[in-house]
PDB file of N, CA, C and O in Angstrom, chain B, residues numbered from 101:
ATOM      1  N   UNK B 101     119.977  67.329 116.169  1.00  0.00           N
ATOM      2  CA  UNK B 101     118.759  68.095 116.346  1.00  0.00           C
ATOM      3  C   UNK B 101     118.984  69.190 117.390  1.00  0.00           C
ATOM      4  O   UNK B 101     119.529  69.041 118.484  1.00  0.00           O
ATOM      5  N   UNK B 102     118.370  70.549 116.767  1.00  0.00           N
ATOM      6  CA  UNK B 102     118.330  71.330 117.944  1.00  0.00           C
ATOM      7  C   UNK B 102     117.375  71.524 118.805  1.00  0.00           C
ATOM      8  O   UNK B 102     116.242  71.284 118.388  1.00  0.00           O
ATOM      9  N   UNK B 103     117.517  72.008 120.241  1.00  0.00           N
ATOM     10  CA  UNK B 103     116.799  72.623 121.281  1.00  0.00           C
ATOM     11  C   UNK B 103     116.790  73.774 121.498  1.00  0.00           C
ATOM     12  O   UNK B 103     117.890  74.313 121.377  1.00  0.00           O
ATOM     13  N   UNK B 104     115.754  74.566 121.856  1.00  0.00           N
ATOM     14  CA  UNK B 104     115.441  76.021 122.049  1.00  0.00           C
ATOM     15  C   UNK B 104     115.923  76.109 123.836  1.00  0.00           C
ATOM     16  O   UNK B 104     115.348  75.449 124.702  1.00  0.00           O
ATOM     17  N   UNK B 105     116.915  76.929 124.070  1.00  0.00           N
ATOM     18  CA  UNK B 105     117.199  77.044 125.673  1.00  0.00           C
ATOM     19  C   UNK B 105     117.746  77.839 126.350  1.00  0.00           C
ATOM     20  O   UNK B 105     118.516  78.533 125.686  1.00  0.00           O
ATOM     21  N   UNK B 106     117.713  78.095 127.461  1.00  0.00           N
ATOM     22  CA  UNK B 106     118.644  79.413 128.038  1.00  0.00           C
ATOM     23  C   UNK B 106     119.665  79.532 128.601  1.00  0.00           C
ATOM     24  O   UNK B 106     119.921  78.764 129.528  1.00  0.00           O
ATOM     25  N   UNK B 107     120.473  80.427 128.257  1.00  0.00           N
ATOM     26  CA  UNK B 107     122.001  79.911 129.625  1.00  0.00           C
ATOM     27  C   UNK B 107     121.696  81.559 130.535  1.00  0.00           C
ATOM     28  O   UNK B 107     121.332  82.692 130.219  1.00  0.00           O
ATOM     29  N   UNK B 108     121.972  81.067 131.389  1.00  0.00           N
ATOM     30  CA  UNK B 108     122.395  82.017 132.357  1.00  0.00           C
ATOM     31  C   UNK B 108     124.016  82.555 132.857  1.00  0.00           C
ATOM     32  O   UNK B 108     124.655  81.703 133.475  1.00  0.00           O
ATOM     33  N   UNK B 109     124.664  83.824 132.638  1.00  0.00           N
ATOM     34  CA  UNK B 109     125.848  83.858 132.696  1.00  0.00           C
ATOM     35  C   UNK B 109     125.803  85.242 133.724  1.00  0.00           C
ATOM     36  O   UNK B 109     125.262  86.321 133.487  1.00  0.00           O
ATOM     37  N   UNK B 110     126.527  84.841 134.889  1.00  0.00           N
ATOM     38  CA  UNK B 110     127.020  85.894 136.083  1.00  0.00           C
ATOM     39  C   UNK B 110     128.164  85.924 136.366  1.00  0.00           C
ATOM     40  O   UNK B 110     128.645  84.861 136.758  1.00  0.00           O
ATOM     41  N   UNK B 111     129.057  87.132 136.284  1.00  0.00           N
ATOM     42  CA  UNK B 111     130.692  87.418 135.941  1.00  0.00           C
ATOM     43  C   UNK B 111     130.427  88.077 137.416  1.00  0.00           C
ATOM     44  O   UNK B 111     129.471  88.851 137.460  1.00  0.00           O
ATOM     45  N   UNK B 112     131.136  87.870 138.596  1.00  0.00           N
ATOM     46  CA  UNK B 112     131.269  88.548 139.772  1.00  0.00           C
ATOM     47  C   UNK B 112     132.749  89.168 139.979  1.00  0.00           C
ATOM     48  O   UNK B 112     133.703  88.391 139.978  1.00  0.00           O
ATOM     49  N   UNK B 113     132.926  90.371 140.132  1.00  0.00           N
ATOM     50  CA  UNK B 113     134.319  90.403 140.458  1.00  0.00           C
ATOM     51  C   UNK B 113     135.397  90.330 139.916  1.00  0.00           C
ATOM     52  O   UNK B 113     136.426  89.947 140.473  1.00  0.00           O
ATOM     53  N   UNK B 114     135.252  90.855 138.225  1.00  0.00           N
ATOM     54  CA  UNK B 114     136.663  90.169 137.602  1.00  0.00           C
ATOM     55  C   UNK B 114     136.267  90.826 136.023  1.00  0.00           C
ATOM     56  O   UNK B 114     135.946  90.221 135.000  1.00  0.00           O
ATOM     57  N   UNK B 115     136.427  92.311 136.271  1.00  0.00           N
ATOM     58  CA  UNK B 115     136.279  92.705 134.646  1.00  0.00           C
ATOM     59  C   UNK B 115     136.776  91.799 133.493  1.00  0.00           C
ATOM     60  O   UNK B 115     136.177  91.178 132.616  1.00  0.00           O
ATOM     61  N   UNK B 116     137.846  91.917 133.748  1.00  0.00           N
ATOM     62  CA  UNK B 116     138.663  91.600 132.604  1.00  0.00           C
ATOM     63  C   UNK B 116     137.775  90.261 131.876  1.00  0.00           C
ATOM     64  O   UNK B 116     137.848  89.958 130.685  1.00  0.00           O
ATOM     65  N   UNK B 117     136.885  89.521 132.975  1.00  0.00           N
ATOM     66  CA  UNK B 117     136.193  88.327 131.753  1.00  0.00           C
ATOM     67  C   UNK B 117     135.465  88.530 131.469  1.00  0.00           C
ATOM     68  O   UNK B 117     134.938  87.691 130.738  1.00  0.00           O
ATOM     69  N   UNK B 118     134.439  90.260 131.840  1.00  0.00           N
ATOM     70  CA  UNK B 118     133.615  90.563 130.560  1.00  0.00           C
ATOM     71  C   UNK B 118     133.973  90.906 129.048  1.00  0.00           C
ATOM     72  O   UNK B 118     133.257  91.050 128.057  1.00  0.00           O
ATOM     73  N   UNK B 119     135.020  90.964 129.193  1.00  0.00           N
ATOM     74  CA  UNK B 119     135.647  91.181 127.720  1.00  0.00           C
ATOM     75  C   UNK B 119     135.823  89.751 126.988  1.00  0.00           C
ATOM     76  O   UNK B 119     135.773  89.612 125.766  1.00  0.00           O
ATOM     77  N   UNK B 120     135.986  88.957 127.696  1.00  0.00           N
ATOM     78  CA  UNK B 120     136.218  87.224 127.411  1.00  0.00           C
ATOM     79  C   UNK B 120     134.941  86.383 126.983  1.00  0.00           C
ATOM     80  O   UNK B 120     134.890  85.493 126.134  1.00  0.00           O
ATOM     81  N   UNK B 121     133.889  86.903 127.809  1.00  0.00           N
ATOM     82  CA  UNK B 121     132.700  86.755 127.939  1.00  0.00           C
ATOM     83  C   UNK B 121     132.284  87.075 126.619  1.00  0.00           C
ATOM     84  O   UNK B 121     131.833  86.133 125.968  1.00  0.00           O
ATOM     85  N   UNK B 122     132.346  88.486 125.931  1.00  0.00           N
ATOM     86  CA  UNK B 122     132.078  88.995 125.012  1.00  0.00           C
ATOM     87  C   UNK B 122     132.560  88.540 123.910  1.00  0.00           C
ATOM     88  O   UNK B 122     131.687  88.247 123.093  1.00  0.00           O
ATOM     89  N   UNK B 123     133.307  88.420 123.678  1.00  0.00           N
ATOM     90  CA  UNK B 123     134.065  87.697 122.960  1.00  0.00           C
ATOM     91  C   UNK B 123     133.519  86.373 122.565  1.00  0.00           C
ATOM     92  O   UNK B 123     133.221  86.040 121.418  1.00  0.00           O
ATOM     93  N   UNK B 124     133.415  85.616 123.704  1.00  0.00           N
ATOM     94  CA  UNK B 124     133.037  83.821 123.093  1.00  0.00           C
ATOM     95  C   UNK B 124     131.602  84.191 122.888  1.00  0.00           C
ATOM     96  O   UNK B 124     131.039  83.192 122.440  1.00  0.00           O
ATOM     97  N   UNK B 125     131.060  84.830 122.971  1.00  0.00           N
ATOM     98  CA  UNK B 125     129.622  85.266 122.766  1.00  0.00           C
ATOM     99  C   UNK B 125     129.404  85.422 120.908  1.00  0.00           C
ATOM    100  O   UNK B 125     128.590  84.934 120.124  1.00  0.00           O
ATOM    101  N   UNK B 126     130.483  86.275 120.766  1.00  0.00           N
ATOM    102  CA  UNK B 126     130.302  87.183 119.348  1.00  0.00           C
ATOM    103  C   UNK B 126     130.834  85.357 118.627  1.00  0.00           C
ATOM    104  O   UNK B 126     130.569  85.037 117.468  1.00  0.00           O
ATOM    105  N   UNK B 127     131.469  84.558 119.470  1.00  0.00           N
ATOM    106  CA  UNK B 127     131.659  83.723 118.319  1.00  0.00           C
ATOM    107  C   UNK B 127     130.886  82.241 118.108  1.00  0.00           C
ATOM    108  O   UNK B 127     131.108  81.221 117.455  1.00  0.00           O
ATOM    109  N   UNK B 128     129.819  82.729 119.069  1.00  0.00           N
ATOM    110  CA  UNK B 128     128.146  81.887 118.979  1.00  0.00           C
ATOM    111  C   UNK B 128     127.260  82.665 118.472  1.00  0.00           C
ATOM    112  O   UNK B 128     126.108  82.233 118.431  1.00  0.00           O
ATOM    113  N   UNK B 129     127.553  84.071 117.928  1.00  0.00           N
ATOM    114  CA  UNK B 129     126.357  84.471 117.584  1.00  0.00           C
ATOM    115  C   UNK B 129     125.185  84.561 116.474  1.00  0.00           C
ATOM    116  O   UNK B 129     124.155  85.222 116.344  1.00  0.00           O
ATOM    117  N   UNK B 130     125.940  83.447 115.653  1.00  0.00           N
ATOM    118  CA  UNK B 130     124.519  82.783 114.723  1.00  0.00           C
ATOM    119  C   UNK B 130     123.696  81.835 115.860  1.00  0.00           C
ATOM    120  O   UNK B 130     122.550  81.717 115.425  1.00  0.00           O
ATOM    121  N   UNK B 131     123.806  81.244 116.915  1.00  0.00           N
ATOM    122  CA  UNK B 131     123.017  80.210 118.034  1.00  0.00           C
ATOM    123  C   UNK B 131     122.491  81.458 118.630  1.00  0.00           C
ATOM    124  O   UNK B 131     121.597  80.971 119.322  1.00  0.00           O
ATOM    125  N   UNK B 132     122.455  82.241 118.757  1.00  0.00           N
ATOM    126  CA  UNK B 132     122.040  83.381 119.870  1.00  0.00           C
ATOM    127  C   UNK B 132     120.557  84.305 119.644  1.00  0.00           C
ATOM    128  O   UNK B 132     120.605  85.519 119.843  1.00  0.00           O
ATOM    129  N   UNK B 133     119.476  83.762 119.292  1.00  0.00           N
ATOM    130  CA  UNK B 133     118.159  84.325 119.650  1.00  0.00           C
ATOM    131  C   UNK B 133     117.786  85.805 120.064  1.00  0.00           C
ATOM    132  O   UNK B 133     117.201  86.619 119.349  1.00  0.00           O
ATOM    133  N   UNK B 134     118.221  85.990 121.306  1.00  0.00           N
ATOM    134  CA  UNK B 134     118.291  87.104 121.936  1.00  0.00           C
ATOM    135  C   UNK B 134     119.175  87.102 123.340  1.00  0.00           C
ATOM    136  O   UNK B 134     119.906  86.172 123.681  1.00  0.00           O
ATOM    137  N   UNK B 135     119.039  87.886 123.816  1.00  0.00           N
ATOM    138  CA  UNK B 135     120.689  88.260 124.879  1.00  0.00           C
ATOM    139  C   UNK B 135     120.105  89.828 125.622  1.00  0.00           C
ATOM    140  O   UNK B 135     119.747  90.921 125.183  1.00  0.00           O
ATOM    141  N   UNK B 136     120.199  89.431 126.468  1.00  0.00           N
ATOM    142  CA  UNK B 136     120.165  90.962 127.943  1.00  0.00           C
ATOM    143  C   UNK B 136     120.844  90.856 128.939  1.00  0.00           C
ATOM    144  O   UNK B 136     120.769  89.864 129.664  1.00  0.00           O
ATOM    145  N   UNK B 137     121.468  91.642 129.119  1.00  0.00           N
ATOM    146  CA  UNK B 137     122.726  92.295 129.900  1.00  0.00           C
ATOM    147  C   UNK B 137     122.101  93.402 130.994  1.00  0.00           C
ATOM    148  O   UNK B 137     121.569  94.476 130.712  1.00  0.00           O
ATOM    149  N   UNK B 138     122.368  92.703 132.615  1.00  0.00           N
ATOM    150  CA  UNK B 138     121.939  94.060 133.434  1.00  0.00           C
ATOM    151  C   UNK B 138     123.368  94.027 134.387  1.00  0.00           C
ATOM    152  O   UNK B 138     123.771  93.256 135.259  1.00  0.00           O
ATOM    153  N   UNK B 139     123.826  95.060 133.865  1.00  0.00           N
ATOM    154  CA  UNK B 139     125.118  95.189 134.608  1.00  0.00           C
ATOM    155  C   UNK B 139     124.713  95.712 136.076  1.00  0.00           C
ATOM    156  O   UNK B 139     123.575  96.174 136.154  1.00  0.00           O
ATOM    157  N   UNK B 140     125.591  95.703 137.410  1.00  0.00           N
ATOM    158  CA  UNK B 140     124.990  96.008 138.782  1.00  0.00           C
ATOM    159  C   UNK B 140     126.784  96.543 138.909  1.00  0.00           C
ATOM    160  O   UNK B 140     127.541  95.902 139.637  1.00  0.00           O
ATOM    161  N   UNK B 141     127.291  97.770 138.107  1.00  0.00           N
ATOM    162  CA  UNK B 141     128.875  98.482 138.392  1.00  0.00           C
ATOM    163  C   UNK B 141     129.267  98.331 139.850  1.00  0.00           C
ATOM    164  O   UNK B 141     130.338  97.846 140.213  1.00  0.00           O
ATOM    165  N   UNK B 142     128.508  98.692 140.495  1.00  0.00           N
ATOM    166  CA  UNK B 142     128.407  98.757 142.167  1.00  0.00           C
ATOM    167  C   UNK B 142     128.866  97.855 142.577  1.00  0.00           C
ATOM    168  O   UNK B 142     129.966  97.925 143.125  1.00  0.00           O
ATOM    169  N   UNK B 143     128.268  96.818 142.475  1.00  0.00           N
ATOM    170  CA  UNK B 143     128.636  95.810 143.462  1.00  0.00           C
ATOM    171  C   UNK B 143     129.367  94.872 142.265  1.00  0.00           C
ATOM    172  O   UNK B 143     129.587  93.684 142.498  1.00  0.00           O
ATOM    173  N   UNK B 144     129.599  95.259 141.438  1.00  0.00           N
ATOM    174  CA  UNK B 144     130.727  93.969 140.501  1.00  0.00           C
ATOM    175  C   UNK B 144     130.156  93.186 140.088  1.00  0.00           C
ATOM    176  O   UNK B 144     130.859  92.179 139.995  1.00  0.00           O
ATOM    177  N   UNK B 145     128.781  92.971 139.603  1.00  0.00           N
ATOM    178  CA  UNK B 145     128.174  91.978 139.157  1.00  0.00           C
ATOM    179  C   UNK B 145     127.503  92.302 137.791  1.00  0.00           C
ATOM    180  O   UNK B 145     126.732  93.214 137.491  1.00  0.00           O
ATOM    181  N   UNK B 146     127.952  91.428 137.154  1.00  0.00           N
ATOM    182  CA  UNK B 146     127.127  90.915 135.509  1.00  0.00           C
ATOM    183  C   UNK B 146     126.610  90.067 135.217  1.00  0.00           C
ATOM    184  O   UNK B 146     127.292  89.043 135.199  1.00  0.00           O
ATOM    185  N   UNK B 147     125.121  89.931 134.811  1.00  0.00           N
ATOM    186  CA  UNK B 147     124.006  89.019 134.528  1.00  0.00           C
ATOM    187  C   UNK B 147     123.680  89.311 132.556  1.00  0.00           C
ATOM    188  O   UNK B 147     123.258  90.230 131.854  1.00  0.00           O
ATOM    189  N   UNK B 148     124.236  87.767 132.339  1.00  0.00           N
ATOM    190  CA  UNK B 148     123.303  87.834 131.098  1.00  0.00           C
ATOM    191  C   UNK B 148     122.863  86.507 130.977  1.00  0.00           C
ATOM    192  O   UNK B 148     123.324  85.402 131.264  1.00  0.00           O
ATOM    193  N   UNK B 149     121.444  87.107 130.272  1.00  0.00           N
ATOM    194  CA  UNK B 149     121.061  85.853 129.749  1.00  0.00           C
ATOM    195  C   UNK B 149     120.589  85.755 128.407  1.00  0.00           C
ATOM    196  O   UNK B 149     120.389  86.649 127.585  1.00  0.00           O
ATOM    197  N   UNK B 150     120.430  84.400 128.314  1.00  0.00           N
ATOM    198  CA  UNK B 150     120.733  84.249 126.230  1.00  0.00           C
ATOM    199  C   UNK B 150     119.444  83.090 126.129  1.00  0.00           C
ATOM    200  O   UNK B 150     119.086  82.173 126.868  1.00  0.00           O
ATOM    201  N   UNK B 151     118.967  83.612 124.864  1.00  0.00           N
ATOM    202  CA  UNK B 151     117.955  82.538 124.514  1.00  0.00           C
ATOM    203  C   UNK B 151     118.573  81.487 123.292  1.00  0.00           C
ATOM    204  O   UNK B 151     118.182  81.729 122.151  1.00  0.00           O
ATOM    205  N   UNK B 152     119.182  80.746 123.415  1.00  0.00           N
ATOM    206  CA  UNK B 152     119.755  80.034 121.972  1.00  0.00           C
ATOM    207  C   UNK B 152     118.803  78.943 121.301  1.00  0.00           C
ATOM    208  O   UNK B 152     117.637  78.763 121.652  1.00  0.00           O
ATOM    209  N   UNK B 153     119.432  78.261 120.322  1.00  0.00           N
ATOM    210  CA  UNK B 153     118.832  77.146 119.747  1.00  0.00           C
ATOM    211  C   UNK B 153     120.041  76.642 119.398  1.00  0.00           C
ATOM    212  O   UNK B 153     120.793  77.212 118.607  1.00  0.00           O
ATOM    213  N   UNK B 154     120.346  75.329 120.078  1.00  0.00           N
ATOM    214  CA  UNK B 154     121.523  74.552 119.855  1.00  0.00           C
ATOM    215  C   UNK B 154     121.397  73.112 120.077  1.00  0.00           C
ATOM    216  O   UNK B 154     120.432  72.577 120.622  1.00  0.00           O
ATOM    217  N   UNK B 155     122.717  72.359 119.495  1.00  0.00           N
ATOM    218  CA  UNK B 155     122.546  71.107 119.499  1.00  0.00           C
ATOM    219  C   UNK B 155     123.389  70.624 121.113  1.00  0.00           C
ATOM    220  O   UNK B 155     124.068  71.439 121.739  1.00  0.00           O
ATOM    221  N   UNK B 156     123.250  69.693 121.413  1.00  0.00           N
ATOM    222  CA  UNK B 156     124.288  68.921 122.920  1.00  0.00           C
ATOM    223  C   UNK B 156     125.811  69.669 122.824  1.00  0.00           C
ATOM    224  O   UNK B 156     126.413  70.332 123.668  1.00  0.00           O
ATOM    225  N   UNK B 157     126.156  69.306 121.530  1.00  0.00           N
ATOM    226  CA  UNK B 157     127.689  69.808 122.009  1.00  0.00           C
ATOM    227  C   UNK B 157     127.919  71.144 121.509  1.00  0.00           C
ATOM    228  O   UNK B 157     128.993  71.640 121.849  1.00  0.00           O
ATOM    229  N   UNK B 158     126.990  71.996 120.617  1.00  0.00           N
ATOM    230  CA  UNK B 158     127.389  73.393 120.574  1.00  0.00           C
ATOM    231  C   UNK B 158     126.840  73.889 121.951  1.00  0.00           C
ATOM    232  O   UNK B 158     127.065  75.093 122.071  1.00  0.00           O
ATOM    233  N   UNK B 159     126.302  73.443 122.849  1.00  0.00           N
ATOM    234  CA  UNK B 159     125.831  73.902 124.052  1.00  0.00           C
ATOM    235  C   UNK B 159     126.631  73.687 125.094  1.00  0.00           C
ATOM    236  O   UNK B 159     126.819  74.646 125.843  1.00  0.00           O
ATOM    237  N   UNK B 160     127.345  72.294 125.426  1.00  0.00           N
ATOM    238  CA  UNK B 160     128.419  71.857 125.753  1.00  0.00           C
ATOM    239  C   UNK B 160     130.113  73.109 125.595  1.00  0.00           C
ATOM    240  O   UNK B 160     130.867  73.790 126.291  1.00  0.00           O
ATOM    241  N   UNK B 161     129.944  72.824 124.622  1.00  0.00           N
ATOM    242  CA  UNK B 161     131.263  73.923 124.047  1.00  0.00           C
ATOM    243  C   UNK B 161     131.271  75.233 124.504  1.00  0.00           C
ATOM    244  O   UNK B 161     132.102  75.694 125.286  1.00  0.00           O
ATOM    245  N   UNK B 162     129.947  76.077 123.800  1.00  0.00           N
ATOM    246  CA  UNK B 162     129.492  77.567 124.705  1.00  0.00           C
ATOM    247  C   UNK B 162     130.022  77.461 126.308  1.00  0.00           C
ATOM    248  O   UNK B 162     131.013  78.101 126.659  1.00  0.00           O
ATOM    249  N   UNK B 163     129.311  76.638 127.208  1.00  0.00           N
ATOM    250  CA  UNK B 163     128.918  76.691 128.514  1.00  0.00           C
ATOM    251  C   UNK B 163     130.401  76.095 129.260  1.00  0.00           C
ATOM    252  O   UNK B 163     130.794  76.630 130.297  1.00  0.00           O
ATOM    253  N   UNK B 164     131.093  75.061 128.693  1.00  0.00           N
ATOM    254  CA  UNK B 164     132.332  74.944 129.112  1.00  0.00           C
ATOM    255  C   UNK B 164     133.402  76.455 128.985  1.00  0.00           C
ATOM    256  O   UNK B 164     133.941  77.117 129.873  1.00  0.00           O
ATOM    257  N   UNK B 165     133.398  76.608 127.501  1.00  0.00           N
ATOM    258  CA  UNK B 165     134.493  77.541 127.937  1.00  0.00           C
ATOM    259  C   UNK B 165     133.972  79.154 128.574  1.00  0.00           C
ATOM    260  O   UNK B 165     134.766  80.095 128.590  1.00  0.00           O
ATOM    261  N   UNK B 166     132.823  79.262 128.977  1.00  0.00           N
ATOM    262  CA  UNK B 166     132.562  79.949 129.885  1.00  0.00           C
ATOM    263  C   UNK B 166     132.651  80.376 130.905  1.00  0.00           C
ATOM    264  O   UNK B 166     132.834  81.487 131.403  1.00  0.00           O
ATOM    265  N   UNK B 167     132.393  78.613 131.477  1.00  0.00           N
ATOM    266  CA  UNK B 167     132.589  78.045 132.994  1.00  0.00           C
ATOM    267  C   UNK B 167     133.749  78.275 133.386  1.00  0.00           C
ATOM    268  O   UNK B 167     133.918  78.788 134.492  1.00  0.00           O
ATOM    269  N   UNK B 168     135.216  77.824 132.262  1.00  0.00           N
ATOM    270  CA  UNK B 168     136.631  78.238 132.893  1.00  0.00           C
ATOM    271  C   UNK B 168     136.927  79.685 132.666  1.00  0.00           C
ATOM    272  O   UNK B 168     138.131  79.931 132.585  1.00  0.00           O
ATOM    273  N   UNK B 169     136.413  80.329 132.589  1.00  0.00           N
ATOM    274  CA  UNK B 169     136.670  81.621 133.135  1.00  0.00           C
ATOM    275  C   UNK B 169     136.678  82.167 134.273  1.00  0.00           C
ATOM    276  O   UNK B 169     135.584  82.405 134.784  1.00  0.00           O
ATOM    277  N   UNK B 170     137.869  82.509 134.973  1.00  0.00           N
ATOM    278  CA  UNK B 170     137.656  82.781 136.093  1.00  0.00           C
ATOM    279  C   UNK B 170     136.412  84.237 136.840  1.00  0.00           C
ATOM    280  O   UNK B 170     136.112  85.267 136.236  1.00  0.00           O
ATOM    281  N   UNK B 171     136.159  84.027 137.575  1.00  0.00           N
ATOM    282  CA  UNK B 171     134.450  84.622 138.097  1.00  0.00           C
ATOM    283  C   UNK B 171     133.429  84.676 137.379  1.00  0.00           C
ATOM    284  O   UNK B 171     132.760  85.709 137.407  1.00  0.00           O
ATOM    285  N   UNK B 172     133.050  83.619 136.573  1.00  0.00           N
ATOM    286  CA  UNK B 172     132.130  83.292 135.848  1.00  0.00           C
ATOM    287  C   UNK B 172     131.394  81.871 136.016  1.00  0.00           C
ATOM    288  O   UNK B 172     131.912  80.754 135.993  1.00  0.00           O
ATOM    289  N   UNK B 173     129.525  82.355 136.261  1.00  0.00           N
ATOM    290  CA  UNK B 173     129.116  81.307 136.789  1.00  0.00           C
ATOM    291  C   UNK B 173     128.141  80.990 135.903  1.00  0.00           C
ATOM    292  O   UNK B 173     127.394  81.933 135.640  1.00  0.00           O
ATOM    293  N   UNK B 174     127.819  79.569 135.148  1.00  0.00           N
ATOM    294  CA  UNK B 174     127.122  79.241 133.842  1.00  0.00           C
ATOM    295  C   UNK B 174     126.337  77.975 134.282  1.00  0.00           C
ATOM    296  O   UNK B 174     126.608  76.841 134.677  1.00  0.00           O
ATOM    297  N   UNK B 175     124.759  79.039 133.910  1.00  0.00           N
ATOM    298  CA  UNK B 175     123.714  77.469 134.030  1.00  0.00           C
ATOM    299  C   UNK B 175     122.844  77.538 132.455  1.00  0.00           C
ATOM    300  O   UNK B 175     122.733  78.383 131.566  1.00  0.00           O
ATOM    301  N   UNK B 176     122.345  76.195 132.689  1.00  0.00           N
ATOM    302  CA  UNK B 176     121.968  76.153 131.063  1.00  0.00           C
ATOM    303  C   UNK B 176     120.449  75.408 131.794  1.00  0.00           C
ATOM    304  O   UNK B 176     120.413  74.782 132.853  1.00  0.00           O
ATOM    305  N   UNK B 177     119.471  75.654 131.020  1.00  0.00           N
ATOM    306  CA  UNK B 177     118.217  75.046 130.676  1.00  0.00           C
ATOM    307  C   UNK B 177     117.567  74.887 129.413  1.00  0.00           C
ATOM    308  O   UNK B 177     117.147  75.899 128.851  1.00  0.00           O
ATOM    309  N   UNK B 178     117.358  73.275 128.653  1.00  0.00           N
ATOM    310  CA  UNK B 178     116.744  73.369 127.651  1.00  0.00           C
ATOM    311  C   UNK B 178     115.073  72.585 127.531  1.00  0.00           C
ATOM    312  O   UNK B 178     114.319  72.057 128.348  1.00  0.00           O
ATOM    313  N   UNK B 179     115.035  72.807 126.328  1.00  0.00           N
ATOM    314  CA  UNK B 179     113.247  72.303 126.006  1.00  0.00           C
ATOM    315  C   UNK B 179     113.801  70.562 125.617  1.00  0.00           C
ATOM    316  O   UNK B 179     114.811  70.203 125.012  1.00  0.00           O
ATOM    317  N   UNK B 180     112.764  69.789 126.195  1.00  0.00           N
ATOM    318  CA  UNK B 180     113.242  68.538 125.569  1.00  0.00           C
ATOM    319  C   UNK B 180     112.792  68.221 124.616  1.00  0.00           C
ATOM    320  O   UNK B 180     113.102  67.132 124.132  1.00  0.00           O
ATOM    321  N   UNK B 181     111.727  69.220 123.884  1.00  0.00           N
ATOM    322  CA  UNK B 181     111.614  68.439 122.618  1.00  0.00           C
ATOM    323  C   UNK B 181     112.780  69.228 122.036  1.00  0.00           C
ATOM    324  O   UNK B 181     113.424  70.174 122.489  1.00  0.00           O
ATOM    325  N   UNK B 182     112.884  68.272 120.430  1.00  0.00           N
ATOM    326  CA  UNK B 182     113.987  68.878 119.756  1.00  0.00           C
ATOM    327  C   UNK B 182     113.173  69.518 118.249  1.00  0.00           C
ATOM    328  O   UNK B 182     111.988  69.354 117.959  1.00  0.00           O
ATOM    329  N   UNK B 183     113.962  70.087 117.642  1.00  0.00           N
ATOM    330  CA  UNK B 183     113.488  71.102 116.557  1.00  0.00           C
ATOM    331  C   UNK B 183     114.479  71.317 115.308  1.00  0.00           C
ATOM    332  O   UNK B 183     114.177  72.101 114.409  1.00  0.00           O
TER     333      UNK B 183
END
């Protein structure tokens, strides 16, 4: 069963894993709802956040190989009912 939920993704300091970022993104993007990107060039910081609908371990999977990216910081919040 799926849940409707959000991840939060902040890349500090380390172009090269917005391209990585992008990437594992494009290859969730049937789970992906909607998505906004406020880049801050200045100070090296990238904020996105994603509205998905996923099950435990497609959420699991997303948010892990996220997490090992180096300067990349991944929080997740979901709805507990399921759908």
């Amino acid at each position: 069963m799926n849940r409707i939920g959000i991840i939060a993704i902040i890349i500090e300091e380390n172009r090269e894993s917005v391209a990585q970022v992008n990437a594992i993104l494009s290859e969730y993007s049937e789970l992906i709802h909607a998505r906004m990107g406020v880049p801050n060039r200045e100070k090296g910081i990238y904020v996105i956040s994603l509205v998905v609908e996923v099950n435990n371990e497609q959420l699991g999977a997303i948010t892990g190989r996220l997490g090992n990216l180096k300067g990349v910081t991944v929080k997740s919040m979901m709805t507990n009912k399921t759908y």
